[in-house]
N, CA, C and O atoms as CSV, one atom per row, in Angstrom:
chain,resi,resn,atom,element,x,y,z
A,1,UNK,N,N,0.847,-1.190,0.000
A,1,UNK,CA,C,0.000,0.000,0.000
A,1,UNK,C,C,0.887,1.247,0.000
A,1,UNK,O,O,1.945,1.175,0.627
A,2,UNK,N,N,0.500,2.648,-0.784
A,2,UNK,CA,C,1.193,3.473,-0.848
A,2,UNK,C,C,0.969,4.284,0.570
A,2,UNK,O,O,-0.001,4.077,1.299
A,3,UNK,N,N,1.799,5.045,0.794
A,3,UNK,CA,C,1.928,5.528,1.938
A,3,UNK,C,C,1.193,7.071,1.630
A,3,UNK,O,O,0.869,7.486,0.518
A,4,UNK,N,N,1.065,7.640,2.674
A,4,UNK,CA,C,0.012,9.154,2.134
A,4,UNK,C,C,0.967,10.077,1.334
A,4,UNK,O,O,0.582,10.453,0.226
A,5,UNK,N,N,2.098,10.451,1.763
A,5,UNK,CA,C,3.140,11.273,0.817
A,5,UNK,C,C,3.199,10.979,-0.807
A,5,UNK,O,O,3.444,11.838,-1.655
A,6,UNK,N,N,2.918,9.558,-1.068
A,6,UNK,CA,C,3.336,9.407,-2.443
A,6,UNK,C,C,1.896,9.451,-3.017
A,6,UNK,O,O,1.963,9.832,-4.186
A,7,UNK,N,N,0.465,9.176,-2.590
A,7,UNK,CA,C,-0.564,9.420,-2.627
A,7,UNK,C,C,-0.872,10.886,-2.900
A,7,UNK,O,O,-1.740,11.315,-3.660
A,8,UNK,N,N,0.023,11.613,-2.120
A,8,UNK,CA,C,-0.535,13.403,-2.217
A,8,UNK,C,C,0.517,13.517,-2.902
A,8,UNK,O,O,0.890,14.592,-2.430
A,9,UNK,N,N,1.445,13.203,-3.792
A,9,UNK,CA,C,2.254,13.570,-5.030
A,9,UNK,C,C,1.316,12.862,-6.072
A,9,UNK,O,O,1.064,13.643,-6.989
A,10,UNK,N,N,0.714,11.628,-6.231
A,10,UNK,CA,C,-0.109,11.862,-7.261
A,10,UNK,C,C,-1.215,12.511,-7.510
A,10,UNK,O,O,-1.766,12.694,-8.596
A,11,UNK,N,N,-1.567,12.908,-6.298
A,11,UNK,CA,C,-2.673,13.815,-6.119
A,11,UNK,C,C,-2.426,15.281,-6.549
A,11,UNK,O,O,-3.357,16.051,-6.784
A,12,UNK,N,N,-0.721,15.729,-6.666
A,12,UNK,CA,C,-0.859,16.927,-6.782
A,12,UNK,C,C,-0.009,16.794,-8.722
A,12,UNK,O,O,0.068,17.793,-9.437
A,13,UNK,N,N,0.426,15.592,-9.112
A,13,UNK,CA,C,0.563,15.708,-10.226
A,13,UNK,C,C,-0.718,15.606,-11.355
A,13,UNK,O,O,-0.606,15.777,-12.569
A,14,UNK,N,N,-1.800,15.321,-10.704
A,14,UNK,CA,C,-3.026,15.528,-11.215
A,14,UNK,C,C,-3.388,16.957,-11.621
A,14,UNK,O,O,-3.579,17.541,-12.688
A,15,UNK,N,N,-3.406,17.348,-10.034
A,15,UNK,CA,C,-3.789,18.851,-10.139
A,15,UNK,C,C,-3.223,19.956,-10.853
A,15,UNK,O,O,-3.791,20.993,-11.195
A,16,UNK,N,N,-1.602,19.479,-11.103
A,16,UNK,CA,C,-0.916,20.514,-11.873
A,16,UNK,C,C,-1.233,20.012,-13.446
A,16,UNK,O,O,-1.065,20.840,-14.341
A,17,UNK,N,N,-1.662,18.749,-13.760
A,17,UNK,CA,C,-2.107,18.719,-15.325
A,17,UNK,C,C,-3.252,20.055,-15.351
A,17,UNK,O,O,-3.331,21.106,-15.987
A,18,UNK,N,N,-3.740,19.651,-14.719
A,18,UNK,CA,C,-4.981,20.554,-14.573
A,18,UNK,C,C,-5.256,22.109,-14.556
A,18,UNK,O,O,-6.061,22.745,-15.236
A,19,UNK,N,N,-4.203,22.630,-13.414
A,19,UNK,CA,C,-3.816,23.926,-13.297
A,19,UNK,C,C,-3.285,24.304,-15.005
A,19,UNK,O,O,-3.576,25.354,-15.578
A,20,UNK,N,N,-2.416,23.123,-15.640
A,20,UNK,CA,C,-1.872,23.668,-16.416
A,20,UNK,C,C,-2.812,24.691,-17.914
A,20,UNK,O,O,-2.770,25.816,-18.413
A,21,UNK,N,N,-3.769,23.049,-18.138
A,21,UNK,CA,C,-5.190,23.044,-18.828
A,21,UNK,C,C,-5.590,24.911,-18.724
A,21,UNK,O,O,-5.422,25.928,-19.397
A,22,UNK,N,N,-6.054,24.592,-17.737
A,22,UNK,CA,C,-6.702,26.009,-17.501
A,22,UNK,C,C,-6.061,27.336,-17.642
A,22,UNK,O,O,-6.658,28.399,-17.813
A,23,UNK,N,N,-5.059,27.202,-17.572
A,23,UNK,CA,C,-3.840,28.387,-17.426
A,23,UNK,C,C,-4.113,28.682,-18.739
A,23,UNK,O,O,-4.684,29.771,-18.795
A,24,UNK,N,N,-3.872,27.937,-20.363
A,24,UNK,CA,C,-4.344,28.402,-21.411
A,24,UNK,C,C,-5.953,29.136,-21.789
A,24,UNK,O,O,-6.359,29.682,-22.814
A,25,UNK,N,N,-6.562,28.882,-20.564
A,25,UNK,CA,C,-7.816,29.423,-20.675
A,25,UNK,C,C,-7.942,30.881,-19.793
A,25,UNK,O,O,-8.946,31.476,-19.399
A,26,UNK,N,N,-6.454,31.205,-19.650
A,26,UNK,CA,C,-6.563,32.450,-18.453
A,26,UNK,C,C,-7.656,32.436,-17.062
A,26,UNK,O,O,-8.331,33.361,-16.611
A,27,UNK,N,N,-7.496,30.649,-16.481
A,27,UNK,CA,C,-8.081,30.644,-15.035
A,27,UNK,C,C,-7.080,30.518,-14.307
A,27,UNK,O,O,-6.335,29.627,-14.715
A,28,UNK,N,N,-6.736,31.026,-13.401
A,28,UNK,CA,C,-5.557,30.691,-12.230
A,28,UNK,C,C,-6.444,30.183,-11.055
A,28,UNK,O,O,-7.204,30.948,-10.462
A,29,UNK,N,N,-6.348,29.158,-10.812
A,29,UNK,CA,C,-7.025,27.929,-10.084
A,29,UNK,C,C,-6.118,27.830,-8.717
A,29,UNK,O,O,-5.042,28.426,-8.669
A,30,UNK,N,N,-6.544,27.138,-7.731
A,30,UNK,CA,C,-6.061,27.336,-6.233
A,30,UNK,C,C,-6.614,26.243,-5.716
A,30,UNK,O,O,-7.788,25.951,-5.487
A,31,UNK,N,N,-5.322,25.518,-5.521
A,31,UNK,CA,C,-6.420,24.130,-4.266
A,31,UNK,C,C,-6.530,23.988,-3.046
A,31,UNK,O,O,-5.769,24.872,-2.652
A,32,UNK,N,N,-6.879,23.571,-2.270
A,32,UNK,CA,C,-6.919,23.615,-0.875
A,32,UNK,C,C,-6.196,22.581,-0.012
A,32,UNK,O,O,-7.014,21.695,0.238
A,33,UNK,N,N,-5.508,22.423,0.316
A,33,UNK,CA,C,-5.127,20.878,1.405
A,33,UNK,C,C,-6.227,20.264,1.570
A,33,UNK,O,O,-6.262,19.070,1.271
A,34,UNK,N,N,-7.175,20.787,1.986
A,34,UNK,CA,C,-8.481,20.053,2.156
A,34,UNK,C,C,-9.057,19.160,0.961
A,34,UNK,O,O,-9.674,18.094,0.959
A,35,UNK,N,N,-8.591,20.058,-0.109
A,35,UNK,CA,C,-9.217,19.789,-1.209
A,35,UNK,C,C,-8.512,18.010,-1.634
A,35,UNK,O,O,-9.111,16.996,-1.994
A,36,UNK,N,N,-6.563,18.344,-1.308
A,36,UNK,CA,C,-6.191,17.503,-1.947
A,36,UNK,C,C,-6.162,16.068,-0.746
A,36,UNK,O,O,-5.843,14.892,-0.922
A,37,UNK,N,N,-6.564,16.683,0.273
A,37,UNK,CA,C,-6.443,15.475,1.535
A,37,UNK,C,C,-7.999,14.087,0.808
A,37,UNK,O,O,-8.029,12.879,0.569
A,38,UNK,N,N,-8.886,15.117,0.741
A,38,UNK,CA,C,-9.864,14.609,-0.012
A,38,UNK,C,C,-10.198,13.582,-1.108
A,38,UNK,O,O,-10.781,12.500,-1.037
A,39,UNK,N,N,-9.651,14.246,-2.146
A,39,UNK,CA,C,-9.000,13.327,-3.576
A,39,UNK,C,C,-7.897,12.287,-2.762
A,39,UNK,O,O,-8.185,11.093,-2.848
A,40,UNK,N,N,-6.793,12.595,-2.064
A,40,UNK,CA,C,-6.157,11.616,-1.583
A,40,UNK,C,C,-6.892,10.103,-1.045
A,40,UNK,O,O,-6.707,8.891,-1.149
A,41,UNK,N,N,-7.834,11.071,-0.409
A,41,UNK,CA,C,-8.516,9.657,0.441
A,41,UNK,C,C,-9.813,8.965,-0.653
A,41,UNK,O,O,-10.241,7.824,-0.483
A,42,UNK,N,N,-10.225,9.731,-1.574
A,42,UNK,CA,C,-11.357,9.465,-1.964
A,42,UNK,C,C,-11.042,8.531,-3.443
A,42,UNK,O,O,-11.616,7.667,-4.107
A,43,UNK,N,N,-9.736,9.318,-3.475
A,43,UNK,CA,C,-9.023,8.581,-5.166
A,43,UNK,C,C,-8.533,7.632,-4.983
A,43,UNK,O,O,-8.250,7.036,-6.022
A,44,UNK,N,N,-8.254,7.126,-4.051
A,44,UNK,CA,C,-7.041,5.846,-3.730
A,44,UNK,C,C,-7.731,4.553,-3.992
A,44,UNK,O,O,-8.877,4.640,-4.432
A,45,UNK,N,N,-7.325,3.595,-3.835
A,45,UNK,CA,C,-7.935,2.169,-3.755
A,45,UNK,C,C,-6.895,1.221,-3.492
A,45,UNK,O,O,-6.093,0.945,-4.384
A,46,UNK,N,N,-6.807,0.551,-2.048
A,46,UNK,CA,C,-5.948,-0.425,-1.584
A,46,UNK,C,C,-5.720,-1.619,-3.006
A,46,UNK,O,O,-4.642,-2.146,-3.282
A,47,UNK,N,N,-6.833,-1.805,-3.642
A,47,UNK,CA,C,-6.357,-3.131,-4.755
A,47,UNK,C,C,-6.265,-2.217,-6.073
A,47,UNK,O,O,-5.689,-2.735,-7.029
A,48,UNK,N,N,-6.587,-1.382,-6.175
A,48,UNK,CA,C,-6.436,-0.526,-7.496
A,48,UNK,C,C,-5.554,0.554,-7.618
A,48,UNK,O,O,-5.261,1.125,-8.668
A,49,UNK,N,N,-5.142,0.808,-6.486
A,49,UNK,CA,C,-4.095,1.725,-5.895
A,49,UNK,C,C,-4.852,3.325,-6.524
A,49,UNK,O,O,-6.074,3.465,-6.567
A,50,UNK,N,N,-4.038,4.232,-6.895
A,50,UNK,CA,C,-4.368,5.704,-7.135
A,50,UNK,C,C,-5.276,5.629,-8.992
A,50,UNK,O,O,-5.450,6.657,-9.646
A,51,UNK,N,N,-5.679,4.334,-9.453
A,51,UNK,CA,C,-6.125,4.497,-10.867
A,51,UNK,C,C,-7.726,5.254,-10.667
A,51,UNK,O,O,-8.064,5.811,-11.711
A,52,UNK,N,N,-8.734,5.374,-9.565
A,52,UNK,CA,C,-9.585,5.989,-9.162
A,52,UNK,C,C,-9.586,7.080,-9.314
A,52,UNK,O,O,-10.611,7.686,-9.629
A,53,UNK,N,N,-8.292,7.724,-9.114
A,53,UNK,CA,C,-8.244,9.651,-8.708
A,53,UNK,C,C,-8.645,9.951,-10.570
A,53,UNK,O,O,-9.641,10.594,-10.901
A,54,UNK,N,N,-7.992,9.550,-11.247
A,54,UNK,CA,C,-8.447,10.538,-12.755
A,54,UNK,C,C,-10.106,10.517,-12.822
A,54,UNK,O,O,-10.838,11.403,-13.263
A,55,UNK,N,N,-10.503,9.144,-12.208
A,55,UNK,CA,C,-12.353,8.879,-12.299
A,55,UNK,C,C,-13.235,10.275,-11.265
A,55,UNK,O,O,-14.242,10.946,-11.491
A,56,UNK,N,N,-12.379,10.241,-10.257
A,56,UNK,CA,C,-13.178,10.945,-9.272
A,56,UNK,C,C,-12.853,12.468,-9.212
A,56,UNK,O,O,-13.667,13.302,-8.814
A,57,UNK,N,N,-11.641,12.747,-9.626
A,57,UNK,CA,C,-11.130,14.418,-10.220
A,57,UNK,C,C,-11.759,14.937,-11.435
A,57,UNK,O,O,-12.059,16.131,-11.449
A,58,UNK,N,N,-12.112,13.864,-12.937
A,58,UNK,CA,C,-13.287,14.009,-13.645
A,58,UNK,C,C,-14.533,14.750,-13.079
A,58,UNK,O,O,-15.003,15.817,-13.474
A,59,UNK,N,N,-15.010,13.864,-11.960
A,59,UNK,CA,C,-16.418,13.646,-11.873
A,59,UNK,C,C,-16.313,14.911,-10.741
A,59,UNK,O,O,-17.454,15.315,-10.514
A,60,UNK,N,N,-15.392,15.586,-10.038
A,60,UNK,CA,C,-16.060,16.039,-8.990
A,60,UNK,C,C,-15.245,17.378,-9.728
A,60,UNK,O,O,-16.106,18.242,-9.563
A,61,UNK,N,N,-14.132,18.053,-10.424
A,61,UNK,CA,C,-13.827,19.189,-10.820
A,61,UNK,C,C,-14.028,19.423,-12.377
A,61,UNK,O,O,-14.574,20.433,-12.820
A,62,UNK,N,N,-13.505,18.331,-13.211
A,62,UNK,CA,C,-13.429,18.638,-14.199
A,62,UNK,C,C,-14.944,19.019,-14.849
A,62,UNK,O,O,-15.085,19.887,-15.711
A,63,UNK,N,N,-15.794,18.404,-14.416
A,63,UNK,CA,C,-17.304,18.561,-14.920
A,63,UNK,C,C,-17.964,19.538,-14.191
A,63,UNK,O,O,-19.149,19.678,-14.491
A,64,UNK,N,N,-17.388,20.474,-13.045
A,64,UNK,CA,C,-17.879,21.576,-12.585
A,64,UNK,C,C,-17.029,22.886,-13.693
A,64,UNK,O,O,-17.567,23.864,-14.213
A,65,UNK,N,N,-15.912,22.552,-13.761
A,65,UNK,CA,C,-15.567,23.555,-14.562
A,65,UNK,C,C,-15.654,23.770,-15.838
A,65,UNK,O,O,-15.568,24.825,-16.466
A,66,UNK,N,N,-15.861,22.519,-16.242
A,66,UNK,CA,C,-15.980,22.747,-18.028
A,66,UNK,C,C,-17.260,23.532,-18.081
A,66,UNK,O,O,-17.331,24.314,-19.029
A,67,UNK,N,N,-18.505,23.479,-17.087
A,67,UNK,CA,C,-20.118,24.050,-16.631
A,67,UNK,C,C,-19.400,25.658,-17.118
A,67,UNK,O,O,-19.552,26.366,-18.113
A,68,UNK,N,N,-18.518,25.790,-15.781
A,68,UNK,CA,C,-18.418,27.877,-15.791
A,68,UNK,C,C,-17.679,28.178,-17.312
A,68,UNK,O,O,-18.223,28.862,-18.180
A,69,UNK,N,N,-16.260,27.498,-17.472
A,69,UNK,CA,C,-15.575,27.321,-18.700
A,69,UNK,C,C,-16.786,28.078,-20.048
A,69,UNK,O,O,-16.792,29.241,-20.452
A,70,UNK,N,N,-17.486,27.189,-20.374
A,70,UNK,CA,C,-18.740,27.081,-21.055
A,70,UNK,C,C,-19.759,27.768,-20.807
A,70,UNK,O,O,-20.434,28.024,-21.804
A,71,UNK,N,N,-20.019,28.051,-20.123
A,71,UNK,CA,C,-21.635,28.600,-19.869
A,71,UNK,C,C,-21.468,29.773,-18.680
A,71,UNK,O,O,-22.359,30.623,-18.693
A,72,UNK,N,N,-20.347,29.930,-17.571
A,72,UNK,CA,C,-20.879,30.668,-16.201
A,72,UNK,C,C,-19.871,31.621,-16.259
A,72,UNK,O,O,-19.400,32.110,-17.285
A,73,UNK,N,N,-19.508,31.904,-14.913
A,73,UNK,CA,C,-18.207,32.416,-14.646
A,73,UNK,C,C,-16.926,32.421,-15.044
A,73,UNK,O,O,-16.320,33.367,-14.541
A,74,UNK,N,N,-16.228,31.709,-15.783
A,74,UNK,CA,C,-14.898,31.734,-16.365
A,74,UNK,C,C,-14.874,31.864,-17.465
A,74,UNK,O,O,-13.910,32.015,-18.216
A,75,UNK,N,N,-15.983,31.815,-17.675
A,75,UNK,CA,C,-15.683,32.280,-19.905
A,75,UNK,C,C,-15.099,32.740,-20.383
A,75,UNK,O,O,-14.660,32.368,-21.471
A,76,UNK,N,N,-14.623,34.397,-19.459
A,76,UNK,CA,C,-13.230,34.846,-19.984
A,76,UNK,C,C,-12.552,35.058,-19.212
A,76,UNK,O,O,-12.193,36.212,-18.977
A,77,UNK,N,N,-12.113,33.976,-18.507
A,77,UNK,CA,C,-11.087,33.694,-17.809
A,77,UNK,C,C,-11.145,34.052,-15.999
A,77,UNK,O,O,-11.956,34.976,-15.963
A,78,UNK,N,N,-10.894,33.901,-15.176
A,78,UNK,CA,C,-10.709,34.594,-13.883
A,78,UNK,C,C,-9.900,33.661,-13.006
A,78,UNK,O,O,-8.866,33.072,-13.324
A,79,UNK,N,N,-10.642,33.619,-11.668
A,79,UNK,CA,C,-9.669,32.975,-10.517
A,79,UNK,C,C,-10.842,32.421,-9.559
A,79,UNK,O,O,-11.878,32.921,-9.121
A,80,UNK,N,N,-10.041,30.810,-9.395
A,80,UNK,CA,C,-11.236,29.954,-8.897
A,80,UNK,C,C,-10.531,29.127,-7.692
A,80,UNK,O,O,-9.683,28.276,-7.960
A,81,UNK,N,N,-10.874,29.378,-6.487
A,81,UNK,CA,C,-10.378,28.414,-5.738
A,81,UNK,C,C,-11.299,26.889,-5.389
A,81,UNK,O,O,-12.528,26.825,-5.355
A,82,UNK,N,N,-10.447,25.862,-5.178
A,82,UNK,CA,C,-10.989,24.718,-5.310
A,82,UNK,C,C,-10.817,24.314,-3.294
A,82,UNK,O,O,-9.774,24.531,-2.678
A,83,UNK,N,N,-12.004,23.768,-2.695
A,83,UNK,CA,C,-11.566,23.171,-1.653
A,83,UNK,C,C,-13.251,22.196,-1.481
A,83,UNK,O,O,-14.125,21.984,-2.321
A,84,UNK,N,N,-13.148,21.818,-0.108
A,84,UNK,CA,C,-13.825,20.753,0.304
A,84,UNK,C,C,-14.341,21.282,1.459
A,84,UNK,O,O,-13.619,21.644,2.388
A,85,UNK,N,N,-15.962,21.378,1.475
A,85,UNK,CA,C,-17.182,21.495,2.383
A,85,UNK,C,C,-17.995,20.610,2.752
A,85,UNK,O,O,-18.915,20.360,1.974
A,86,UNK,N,N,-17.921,19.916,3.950
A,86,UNK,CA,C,-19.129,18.926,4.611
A,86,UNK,C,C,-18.417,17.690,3.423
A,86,UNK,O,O,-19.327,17.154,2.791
A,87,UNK,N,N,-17.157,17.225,3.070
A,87,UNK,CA,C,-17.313,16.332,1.981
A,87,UNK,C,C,-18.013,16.323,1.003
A,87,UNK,O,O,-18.699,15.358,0.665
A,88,UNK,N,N,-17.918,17.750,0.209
A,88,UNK,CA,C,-18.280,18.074,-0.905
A,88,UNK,C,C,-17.655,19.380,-1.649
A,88,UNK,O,O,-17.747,20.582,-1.399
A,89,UNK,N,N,-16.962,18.628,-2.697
A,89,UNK,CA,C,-15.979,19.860,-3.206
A,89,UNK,C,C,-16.914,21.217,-3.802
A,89,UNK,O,O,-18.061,21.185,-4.248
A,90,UNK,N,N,-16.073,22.304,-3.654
A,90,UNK,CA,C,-17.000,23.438,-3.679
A,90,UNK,C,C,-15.819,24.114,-4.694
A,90,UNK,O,O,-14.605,23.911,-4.713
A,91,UNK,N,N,-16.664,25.001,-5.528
A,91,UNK,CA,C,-15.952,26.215,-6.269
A,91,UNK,C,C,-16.113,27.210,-5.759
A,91,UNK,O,O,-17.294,27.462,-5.521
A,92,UNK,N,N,-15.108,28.233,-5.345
A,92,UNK,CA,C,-15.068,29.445,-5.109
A,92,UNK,C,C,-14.760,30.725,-5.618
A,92,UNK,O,O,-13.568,30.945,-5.403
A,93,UNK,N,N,-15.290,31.633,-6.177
A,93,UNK,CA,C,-14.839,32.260,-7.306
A,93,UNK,C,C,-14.228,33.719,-6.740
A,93,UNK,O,O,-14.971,34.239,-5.908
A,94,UNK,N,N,-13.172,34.366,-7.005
A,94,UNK,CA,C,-13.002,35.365,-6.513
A,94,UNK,C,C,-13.092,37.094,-7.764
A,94,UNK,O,O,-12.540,37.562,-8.760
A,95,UNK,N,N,-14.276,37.443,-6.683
A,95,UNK,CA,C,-14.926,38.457,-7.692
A,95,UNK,C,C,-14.316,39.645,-7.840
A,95,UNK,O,O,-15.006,40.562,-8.286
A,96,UNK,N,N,-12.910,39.903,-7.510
A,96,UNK,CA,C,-12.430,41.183,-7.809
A,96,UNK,C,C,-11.598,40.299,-9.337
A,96,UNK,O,O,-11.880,40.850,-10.401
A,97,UNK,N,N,-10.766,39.188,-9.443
A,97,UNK,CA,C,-10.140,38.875,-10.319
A,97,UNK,C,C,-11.335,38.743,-11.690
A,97,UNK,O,O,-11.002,39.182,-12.791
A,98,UNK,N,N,-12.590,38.163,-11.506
A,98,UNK,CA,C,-13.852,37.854,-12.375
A,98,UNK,C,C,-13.802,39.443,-13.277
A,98,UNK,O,O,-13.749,39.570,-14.500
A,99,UNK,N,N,-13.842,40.632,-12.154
A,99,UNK,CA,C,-14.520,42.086,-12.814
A,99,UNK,C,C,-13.433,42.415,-13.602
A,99,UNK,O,O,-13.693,42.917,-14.696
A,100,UNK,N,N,-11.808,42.181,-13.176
A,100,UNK,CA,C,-10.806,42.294,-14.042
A,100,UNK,C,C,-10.870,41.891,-15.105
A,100,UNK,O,O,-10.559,42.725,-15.956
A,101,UNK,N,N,-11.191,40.785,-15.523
A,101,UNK,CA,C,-11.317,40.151,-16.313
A,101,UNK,C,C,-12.345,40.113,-17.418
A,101,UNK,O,O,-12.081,39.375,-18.367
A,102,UNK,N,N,-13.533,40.826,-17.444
A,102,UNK,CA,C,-14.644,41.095,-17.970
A,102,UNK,C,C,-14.448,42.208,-18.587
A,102,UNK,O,O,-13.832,42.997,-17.871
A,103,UNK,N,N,-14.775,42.727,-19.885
A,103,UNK,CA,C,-14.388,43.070,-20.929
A,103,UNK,C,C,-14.829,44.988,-20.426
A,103,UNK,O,O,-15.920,45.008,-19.857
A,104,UNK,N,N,-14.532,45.649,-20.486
A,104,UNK,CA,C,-15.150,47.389,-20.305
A,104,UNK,C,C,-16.040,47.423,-21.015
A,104,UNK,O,O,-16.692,48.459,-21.138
């Protein structure tokens, strides 16, 4: 079994694919310890080891953001912090970077 350190390095080489993704979309993204303690525990699998985390980082960020990406808040670009409420990941958007970002 992997130990939590090498667990929260794949957890955070996830997140930097990710950060990276978005960076071409002018979002500067922010995770939380909480966020990644979370995915750590939630992505793992004693017989499957860390192959879960791409299933459950899909399902719990990537499909909230492609939503704003597309349709909400980030369309043209801003700043989104990512963390974990009651065991449920939450987006947080920060609205001075959003108004910057929105066209005059």
């Amino acid at each position: 079994m992997l130990d939590e350190q090498i667990i929260l390095q794949v957890v955070d080489k996830f997140l930097m694919q990710l950060e990276q993704q978005l960076a071409e979309k002018h979002v500067d993204i922010h995770f939380t310890d909480e966020l990644r303690r979370y995915l750590a525990k939630n992505g793992f699998d004693p017989l499957m080891g860390a192959r879960p985390m791409a299933r459950l980082i899909q399902d719990t960020l990537r499909k909230a953001l492609a939503d704003e990406l597309l349709f909400g808040r980030l369309v043209a670009g801003g700043e989104v912090t990512v963390t974990v409420i009651d065991d449920k990941v939450e987006l947080k958007f920060d609205q001075d970077a959003l108004a910057a970002a929105e066209p005059a």
